[in-house]
Z-matrix of the N, CA and C atoms (Angstrom, degrees):
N
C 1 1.447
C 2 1.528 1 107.95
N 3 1.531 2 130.52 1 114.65
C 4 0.883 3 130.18 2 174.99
C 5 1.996 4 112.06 3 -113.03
N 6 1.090 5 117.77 4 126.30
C 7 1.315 6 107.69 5 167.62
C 8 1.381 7 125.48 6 -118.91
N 9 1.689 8 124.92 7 150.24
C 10 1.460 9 114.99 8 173.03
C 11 1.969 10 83.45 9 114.90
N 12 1.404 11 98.78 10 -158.77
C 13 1.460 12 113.21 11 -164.28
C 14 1.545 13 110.00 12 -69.12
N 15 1.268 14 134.12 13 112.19
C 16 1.355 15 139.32 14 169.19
C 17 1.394 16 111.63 15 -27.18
N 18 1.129 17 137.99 16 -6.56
C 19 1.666 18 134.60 17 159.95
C 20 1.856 19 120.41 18 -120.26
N 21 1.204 20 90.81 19 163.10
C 22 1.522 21 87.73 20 -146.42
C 23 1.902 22 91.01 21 -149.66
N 24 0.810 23 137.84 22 158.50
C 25 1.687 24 154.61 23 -143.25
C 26 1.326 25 102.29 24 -158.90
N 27 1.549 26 125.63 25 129.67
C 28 1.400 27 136.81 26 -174.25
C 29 1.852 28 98.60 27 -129.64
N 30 1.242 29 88.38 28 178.30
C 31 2.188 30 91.68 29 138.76
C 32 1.771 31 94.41 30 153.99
N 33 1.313 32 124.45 31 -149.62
C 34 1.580 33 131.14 32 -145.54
C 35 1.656 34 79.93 33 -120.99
N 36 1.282 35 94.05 34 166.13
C 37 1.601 36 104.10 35 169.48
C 38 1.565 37 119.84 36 -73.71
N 39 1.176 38 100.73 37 -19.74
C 40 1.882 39 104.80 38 177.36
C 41 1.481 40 107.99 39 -80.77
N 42 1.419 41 127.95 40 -24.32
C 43 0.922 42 123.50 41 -167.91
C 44 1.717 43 115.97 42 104.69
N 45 1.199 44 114.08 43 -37.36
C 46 1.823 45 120.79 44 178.33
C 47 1.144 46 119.31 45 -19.79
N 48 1.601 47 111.68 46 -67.72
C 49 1.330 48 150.45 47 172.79
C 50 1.474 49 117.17 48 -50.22
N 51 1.263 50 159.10 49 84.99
C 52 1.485 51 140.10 50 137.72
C 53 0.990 52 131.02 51 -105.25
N 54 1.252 53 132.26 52 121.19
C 55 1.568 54 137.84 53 169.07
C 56 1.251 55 124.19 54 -96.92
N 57 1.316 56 124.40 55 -178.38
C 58 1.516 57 135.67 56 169.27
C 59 1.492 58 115.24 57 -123.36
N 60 1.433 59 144.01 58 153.27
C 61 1.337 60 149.96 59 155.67
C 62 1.169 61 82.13 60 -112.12
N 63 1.435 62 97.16 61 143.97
C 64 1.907 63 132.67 62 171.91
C 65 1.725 64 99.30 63 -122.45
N 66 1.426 65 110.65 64 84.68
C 67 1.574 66 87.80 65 153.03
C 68 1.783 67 83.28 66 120.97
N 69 1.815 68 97.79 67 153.38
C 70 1.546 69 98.90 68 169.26
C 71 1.410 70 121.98 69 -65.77
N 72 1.002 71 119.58 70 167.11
C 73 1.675 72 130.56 71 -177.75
C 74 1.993 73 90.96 72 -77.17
N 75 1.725 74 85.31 73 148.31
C 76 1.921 75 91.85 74 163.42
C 77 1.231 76 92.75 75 -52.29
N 78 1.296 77 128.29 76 -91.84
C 79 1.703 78 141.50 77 166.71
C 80 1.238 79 137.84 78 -124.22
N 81 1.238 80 149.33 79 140.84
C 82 1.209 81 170.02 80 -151.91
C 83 1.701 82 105.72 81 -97.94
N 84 1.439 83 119.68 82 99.46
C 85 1.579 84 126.02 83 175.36
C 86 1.387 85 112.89 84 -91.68
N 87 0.848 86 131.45 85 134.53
C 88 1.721 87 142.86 86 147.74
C 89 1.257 88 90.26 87 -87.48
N 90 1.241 89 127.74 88 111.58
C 91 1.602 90 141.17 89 168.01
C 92 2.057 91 90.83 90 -97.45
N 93 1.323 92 101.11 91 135.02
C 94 1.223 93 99.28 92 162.36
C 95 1.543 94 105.54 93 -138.38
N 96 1.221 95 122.69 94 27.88
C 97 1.902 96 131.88 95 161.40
C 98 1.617 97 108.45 96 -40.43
N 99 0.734 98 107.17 97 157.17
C 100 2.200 99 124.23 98 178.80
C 101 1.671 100 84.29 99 -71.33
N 102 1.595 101 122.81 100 -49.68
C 103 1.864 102 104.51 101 -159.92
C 104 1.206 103 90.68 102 -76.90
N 105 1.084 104 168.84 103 -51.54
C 106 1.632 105 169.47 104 171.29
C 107 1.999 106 107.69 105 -39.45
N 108 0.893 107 111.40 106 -40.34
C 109 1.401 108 113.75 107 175.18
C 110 1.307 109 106.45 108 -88.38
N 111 1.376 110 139.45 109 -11.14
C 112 1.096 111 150.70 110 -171.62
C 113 1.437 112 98.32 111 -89.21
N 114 1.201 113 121.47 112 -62.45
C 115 1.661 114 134.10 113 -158.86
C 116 1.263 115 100.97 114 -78.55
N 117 1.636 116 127.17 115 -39.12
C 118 0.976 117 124.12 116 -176.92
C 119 1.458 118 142.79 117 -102.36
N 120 1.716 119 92.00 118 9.28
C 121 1.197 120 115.13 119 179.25
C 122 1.785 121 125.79 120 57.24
N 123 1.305 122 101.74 121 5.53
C 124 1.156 123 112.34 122 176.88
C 125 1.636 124 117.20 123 -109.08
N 126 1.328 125 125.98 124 -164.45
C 127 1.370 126 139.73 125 153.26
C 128 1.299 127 105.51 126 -55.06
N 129 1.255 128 124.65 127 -57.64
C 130 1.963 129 115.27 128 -145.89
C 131 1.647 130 92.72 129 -163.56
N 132 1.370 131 116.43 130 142.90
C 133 1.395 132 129.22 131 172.61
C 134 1.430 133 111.74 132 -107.22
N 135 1.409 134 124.47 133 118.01
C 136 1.348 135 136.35 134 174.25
C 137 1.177 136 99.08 135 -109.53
N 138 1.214 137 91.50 136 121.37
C 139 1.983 138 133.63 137 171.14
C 140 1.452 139 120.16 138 -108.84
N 141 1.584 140 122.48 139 127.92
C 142 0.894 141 120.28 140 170.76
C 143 1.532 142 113.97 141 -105.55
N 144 1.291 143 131.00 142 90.88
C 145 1.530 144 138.83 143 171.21
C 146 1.415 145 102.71 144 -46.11
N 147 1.647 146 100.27 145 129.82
C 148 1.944 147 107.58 146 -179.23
C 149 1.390 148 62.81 147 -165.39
N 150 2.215 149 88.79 148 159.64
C 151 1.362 150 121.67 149 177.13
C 152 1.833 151 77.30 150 -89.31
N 153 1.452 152 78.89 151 146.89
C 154 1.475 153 119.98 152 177.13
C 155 1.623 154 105.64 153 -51.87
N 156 1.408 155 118.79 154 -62.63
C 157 1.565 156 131.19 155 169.71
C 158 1.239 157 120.38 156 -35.23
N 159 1.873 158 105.40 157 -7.87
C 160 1.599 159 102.87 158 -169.75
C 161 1.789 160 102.71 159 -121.74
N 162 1.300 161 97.27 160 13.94
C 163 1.467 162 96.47 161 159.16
C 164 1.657 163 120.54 162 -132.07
N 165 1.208 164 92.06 163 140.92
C 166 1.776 165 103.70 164 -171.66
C 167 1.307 166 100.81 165 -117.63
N 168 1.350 167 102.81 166 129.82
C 169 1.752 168 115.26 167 154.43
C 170 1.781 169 107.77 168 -60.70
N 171 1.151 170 83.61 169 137.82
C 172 1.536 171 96.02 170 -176.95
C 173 1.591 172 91.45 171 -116.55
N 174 1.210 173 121.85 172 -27.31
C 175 1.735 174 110.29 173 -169.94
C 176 1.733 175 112.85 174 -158.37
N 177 1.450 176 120.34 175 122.27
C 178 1.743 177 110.65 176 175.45
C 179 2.074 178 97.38 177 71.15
N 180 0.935 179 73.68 178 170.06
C 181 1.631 180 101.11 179 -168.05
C 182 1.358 181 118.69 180 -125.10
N 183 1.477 182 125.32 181 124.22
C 184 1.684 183 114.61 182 -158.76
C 185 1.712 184 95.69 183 -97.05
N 186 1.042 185 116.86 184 169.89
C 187 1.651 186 145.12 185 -159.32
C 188 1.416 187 82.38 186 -92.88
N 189 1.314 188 135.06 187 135.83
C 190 1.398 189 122.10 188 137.26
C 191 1.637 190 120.28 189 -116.78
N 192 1.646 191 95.81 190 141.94
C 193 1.222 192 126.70 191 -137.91
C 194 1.793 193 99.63 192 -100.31
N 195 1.580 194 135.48 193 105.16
C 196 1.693 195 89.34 194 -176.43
C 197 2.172 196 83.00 195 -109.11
N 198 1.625 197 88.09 196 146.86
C 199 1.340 198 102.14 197 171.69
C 200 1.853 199 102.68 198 -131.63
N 201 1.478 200 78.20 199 162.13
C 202 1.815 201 91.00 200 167.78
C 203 1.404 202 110.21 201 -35.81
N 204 1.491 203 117.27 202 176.82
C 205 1.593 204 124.14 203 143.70
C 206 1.824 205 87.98 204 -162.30
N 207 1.656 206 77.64 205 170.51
C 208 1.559 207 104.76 206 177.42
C 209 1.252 208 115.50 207 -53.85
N 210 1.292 209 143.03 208 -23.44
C 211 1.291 210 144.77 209 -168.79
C 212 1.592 211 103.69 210 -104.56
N 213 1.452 212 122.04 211 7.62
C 214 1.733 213 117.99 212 176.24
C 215 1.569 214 104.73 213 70.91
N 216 1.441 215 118.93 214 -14.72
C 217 1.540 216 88.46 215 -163.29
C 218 2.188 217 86.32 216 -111.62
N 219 0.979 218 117.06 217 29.31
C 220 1.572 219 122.30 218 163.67
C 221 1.286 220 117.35 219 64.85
N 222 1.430 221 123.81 220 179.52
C 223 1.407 222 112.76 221 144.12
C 224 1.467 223 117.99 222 178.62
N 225 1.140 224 132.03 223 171.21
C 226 1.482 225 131.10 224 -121.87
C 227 2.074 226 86.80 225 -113.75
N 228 1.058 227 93.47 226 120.73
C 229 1.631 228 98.23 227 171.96
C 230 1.537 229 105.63 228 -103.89
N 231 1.474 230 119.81 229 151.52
C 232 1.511 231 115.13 230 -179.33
C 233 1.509 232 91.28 231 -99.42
N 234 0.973 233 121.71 232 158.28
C 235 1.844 234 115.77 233 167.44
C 236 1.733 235 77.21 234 -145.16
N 237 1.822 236 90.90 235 165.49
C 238 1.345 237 125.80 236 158.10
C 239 1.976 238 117.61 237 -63.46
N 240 1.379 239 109.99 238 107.98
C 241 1.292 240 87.32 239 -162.47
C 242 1.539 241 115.32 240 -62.15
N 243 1.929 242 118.88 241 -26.77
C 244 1.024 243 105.87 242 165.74
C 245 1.176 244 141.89 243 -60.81
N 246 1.513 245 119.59 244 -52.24
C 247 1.428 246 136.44 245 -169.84
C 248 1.724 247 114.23 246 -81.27
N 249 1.830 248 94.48 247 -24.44
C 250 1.363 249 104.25 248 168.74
C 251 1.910 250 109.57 249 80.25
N 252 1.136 251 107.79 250 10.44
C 253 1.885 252 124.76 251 179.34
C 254 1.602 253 99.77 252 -64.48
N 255 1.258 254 119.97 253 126.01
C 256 0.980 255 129.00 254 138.72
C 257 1.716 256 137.09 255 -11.35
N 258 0.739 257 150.82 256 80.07
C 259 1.621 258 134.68 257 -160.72
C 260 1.647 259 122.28 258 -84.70
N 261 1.742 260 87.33 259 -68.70
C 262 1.146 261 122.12 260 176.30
C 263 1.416 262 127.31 261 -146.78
N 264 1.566 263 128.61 262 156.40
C 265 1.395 264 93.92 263 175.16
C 266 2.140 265 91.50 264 -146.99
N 267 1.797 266 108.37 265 153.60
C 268 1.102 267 86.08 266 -160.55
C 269 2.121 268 67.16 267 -107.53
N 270 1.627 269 92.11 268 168.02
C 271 1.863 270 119.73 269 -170.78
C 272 1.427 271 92.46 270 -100.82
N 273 1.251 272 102.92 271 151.50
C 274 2.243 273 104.59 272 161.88
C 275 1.444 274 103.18 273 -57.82
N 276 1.171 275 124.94 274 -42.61
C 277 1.758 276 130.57 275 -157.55
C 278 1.766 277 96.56 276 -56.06
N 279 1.508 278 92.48 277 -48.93
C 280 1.975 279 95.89 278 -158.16
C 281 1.574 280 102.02 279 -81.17
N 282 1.437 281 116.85 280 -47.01
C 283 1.658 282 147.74 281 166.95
C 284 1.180 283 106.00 282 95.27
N 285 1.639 284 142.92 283 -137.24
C 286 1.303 285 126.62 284 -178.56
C 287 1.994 286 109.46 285 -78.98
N 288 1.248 287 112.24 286 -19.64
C 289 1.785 288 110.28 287 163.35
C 290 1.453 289 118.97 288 -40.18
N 291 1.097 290 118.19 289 -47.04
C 292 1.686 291 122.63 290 -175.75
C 293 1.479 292 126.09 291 -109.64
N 294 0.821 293 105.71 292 120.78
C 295 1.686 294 103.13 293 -176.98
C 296 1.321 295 111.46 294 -139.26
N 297 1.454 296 98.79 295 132.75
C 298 1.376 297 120.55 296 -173.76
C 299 1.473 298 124.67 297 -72.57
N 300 1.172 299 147.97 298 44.73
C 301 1.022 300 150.01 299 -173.92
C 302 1.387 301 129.96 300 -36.56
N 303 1.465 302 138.89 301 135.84
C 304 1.037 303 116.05 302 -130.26
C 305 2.428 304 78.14 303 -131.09
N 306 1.798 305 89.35 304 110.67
C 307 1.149 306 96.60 305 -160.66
C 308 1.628 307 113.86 306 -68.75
N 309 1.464 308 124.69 307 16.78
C 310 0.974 309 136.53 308 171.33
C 311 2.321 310 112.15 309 -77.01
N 312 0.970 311 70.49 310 -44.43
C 313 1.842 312 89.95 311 174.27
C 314 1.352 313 111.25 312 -80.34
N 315 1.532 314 119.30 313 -1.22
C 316 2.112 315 106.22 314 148.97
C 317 1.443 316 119.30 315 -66.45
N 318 0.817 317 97.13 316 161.88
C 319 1.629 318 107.29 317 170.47
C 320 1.269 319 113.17 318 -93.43
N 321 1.700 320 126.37 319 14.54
C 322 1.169 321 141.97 320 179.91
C 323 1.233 322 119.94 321 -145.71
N 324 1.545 323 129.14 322 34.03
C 325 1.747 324 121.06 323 -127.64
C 326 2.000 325 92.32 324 -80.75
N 327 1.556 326 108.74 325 -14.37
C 328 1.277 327 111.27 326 175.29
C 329 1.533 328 133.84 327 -47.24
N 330 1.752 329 99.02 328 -30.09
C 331 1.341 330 114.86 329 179.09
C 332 1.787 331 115.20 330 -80.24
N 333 1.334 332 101.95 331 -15.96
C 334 1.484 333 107.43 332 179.70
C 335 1.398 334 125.44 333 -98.02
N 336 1.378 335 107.24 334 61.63
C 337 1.900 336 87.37 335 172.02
C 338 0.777 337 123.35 336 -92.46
N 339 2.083 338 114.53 337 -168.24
C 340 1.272 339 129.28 338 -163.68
C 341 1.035 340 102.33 339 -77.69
N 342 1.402 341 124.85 340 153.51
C 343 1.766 342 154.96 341 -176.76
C 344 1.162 343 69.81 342 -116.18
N 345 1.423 344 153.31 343 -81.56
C 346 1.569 345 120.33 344 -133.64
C 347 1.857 346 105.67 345 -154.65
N 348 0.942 347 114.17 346 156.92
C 349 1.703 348 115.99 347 -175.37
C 350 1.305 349 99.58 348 -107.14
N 351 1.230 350 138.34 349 102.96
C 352 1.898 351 151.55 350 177.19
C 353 1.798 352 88.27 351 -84.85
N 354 1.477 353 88.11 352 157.09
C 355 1.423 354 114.07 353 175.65
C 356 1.544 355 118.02 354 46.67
N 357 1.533 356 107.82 355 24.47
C 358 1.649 357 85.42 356 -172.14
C 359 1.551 358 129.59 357 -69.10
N 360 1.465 359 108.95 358 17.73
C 361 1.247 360 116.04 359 -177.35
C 362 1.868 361 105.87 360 -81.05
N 363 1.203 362 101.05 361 14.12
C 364 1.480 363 108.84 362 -178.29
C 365 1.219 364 131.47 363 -146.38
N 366 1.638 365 80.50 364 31.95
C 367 2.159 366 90.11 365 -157.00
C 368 1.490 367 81.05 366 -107.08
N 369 1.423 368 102.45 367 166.93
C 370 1.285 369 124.57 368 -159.59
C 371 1.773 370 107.80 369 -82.62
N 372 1.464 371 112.69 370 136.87
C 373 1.633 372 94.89 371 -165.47
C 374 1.228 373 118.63 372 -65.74
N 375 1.280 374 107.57 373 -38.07
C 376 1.637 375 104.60 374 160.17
C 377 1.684 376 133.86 375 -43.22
N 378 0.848 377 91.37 376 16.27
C 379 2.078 378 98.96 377 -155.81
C 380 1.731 379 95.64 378 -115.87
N 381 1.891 380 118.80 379 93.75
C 382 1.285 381 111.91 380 -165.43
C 383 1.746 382 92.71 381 -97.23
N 384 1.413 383 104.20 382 133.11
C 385 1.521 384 114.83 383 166.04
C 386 1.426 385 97.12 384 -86.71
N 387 1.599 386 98.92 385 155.89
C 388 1.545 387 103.86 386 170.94
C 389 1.326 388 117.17 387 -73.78
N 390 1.263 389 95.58 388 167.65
C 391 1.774 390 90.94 389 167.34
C 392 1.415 391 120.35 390 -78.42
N 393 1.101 392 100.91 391 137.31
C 394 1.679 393 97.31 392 -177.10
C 395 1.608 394 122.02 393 113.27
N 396 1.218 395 101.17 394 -28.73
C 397 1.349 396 123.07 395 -165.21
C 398 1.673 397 111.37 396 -53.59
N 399 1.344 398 128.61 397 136.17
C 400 1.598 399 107.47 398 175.37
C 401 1.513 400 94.75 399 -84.91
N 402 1.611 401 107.61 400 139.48
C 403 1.092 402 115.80 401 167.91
C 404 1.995 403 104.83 402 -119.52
N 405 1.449 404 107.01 403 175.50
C 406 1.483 405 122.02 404 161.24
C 407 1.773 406 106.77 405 -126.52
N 408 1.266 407 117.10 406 143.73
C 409 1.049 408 124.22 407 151.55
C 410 1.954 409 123.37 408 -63.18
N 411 0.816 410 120.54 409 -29.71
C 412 1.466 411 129.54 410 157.91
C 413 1.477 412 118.46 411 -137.91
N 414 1.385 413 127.26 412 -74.30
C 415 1.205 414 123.13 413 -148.25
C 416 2.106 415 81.60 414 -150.93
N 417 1.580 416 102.32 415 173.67
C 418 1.713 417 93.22 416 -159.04
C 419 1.701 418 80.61 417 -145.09
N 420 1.592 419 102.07 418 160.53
C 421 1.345 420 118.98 419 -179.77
C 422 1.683 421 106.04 420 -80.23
N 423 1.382 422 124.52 421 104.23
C 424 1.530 423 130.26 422 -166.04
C 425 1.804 424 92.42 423 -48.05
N 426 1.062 425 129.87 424 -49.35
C 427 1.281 426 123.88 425 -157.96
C 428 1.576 427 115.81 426 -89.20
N 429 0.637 428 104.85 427 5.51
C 430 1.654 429 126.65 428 154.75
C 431 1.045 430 151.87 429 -107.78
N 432 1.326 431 109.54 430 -1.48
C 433 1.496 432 133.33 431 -165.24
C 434 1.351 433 88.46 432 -126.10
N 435 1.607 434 127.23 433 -72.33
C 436 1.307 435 134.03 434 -145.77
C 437 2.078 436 115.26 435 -59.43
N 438 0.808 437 120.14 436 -178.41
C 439 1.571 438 112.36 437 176.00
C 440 1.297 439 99.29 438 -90.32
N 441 1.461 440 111.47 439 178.62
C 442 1.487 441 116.54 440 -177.06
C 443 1.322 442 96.52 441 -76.36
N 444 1.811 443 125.14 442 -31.15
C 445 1.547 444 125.62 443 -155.81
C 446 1.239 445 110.59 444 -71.72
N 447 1.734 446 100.50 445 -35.21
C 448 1.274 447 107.26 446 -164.59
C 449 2.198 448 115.12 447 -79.39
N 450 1.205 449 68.50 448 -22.43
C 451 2.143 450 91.92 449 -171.31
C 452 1.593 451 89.53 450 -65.46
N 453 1.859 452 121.52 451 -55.56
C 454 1.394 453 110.03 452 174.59
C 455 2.123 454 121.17 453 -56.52
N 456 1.149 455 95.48 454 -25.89
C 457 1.485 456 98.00 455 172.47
C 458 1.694 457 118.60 456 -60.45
N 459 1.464 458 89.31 457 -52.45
C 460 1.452 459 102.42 458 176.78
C 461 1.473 460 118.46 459 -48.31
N 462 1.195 461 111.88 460 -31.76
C 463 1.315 462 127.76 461 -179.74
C 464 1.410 463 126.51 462 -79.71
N 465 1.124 464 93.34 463 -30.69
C 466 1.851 465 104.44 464 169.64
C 467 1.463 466 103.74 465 -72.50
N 468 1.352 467 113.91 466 -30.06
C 469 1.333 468 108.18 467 -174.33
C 470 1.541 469 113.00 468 -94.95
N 471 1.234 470 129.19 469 3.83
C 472 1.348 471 146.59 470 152.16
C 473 1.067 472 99.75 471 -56.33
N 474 1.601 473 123.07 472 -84.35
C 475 1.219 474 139.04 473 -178.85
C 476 1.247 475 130.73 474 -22.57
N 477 1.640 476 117.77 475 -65.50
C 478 1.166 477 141.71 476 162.13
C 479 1.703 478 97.35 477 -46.00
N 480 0.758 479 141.51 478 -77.12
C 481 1.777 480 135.36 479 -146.44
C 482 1.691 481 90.09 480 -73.48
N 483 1.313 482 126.32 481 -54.34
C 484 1.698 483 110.62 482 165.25
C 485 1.362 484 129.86 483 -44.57
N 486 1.417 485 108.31 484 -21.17
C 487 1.567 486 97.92 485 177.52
C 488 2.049 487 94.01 486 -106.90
N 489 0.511 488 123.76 487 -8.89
C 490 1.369 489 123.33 488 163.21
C 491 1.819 490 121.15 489 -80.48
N 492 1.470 491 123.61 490 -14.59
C 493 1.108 492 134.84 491 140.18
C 494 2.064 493 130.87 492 -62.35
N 495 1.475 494 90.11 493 -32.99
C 496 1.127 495 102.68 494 -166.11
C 497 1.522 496 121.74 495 -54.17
């Protein structure tokens, strides 16, 4: 859920790093999984999913990082090579098309919340969702959850990587 002006400004804590998002996120996760609290040293990792094409470096060039993930097949985090910040990171599922952006690193992260709380079968008991909130017990049926706008996005980006196989 993003509200206010369809573009939005990120970057690293040193400054190196700045980008832009063009456009709402597919969707916005509150992941609260053990590998997400693990990596992130926190409670819960909020990600903002955007096609890749819709973010531009505005400044410096991020490090990419490939680490494990929960699903065995890994995935590539960008960090700040100085400060070493987190940016973005793209999953095997989405591949370099989707990237998870990590809505803590806007310069607005207020305008971006969660569409949905994943895994809360592992979120910390202390950790109160609102009421109301859509949650998943692990992982959620994309075509049921997602918007219609975003399901046609998804699809372009189907598309695109099939004819780029072709």
């Amino acid at each position: 859920m993003m509200t206010g002006n369809p573009v939005i400004e990120g970057g690293c804590d040193c400054g190196r790093i700045r980008y832009r998002m063009i456009g709402p996120p597919l969707i916005v996760h509150c992941c609260h999984c053990r590998w997400c609290q693990r990596e992130t040293g926190a409670s819960f990792a909020l990600n903002a999913m955007v096609e890749t094409e819709r973010l531009t470096l505005l400044q410096g060039m991020p490090e990419v990082i490939v680490t494990p993930s929960e699903s065995g097949r890994g995935q590539k985090i960008l960090r700040c090579p100085e400060c070493r910040l987190a940016l973005w990171s793209h999953y095997a599922g989405g591949g370099d098309d989707v990237a998870f952006v990590r809505v803590g690193t806007l310069d607005e992260p207020d305008r971006v919340g969660p569409d949905i709380h994943i895994h809360v079968t592992s979120r910390q008991p202390w950790v109160v969702i609102p009421e109301g909130a859509r949650t998943a017990p692990e992982f959620y049926d994309i075509d049921r959850v997602w918007s219609p706008e975003s399901l046609q996005r998804r699809q372009v980006i189907r598309e695109k990587r099939a004819q780029g196989r072709a």
